[in-house]
N, C-alpha and C positions, 0 to 999 in steps of 0.2 A: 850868826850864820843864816838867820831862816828872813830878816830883811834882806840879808844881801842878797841870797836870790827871788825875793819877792821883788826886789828892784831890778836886777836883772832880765825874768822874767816877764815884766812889766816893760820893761825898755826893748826887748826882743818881739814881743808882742807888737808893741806902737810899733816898728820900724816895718815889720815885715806886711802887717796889717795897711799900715800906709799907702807901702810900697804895691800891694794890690787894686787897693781903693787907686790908686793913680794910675797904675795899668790898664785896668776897666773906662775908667771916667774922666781922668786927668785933672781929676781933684789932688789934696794935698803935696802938687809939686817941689812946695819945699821939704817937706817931713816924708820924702820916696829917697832915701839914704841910698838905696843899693841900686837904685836907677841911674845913681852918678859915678857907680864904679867899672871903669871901663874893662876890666876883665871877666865880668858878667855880659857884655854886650851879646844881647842874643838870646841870652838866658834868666831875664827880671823877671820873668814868670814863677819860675822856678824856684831860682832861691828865696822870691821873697814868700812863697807857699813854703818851703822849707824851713827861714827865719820866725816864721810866725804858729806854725805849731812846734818847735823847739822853742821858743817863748814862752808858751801854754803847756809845755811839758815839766818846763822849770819853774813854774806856777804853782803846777799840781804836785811837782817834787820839793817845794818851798811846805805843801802843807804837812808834809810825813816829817820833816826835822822838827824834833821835841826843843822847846823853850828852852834855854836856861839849864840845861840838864836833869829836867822833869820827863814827864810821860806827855805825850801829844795828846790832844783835850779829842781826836778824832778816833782814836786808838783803844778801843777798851780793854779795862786792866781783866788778866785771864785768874780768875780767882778757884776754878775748878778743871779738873782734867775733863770730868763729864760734858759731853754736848749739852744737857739739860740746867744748866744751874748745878744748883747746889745738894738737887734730888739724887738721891743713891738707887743704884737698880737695885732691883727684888732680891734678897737672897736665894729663895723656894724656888725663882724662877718660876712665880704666878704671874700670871698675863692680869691687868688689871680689869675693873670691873668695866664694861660699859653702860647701864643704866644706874649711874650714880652712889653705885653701890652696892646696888639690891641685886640678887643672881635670879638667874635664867630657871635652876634648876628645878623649881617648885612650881611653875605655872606648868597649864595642861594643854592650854592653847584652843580654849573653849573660847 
């Protein structure tokens, strides 16, 4: 599934991308697909802006389908409920230390 829209993808892209690059400059006349279709007349600006990021969306959507029915190599595996890793918050509800360790409470501030 995840070449076939990597191809897709890839094919939407070149078409629409072309088909810009030929608007502007009238380079790639042969590879400007949507400039030859006469129910767009008027409108090749358009769709091929359209055609060419729906290409790069299906790109970026090729990269979220998982292999082979594995885990996606982009995707990491959720191994704690905590935001921190694998740290457990404080029971006592102690704020921890900020100089490394050592408390505050014995200096006199001389």
């Amino acid at each position: 599934m995840r070449k076939l829209l990597e191809m897709l993808g890839t094919g939407l892209l070149l078409i629409g991308g072309s088909s810009l690059v030929h608007y502007f400059t009238d380079w790639f006349g042969k590879w400007a697909v949507l400039d030859r279709l006469p129910f767009l007349d008027g409108y090749e600006l358009y769709a091929s802006g359209v055609v060419a990021v729906l290409g790069f969306a299906v790109l970026c959507a090729g990269d979220l389908v998982p292999d082979d029915g594995t885990a996606s190599a982009r995707t990491p595996a959720r191994t704690s409920r905590h935001p921190a890793g694998d740290a457990e918050p404080d029971a006592g509800g102690a704020e921890p230390q900020a100089h490394g360790g050592q408390s505050d409470a014995g200096e006199d501030g001389d």
